[in-house]
Residue, then its C-alpha position, 0 to 999 in steps of 0.5 A: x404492493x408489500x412483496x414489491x415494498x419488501x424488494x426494495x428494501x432488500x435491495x435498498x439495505x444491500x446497496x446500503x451495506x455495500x456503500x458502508x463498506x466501501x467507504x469503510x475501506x477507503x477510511x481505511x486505506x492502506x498508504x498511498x505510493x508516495x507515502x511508500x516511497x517516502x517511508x521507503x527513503x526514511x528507512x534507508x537512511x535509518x539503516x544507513x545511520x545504523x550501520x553494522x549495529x544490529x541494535x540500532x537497525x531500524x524495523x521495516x515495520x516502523x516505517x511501512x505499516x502495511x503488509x507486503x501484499x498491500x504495498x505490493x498492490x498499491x507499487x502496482x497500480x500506481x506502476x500500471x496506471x495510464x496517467x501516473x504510471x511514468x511518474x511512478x516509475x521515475x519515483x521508484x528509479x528516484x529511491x535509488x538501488x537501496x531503496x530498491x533492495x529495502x522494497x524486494x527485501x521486505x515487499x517483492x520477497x514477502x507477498x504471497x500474491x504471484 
């Protein structure tokens, strides 16, 4: 009866664990895709704003506090996903063809992940 005790409470602390971490990282999620594309737009209107000056151009960084490899998967999935993956789509086209640069420059380009 102790070795099936000692069992269960190995098993019983390895789904503890994994449970923990796993809403550990949901906690700690990396930004959604539409908090992307909104930051997305925010900077591109930042850069806009600047101009020329290379003083006032705003930091990718600033806006989109993800890596690339994340912002890149998260762009992924939502793209791929069989319910709002057209809409996902229509929101990538909606940040036009600077918003588009904004994401290869600092995402496409970046990501170690191909």
């Amino acid at each position: 009866m102790r070795k099936l005790t000692q069992k269960m409470t190995k098993a019983w602390l390895l789904t503890l664990a994994v449970s923990i971490l796993a809403g550990f990282g949901e906690s700690n999620a990396a930004m959604d895709f539409d908090t992307i594309i909104s930051k997305t737009e925010e900077f591109v209107k930042a850069a806009s704003e600047a101009g020329d000056d290379e003083d006032k151009a705003p930091a990718w960084e600033s806006y989109v506090t993800d890596d690339a490899n994340t912002v890149w998967s998260t762009i992924s999935d939502a793209v791929g996903d069989e319910e709002t993956g057209d809409a996902a789509k229509e929101k990538l086209t909606g940040v036009g063809e600077e918003g588009n640069a904004a994401l290869y420059d600092n995402v496409w380009k970046s990501t170690n992940l191909f």
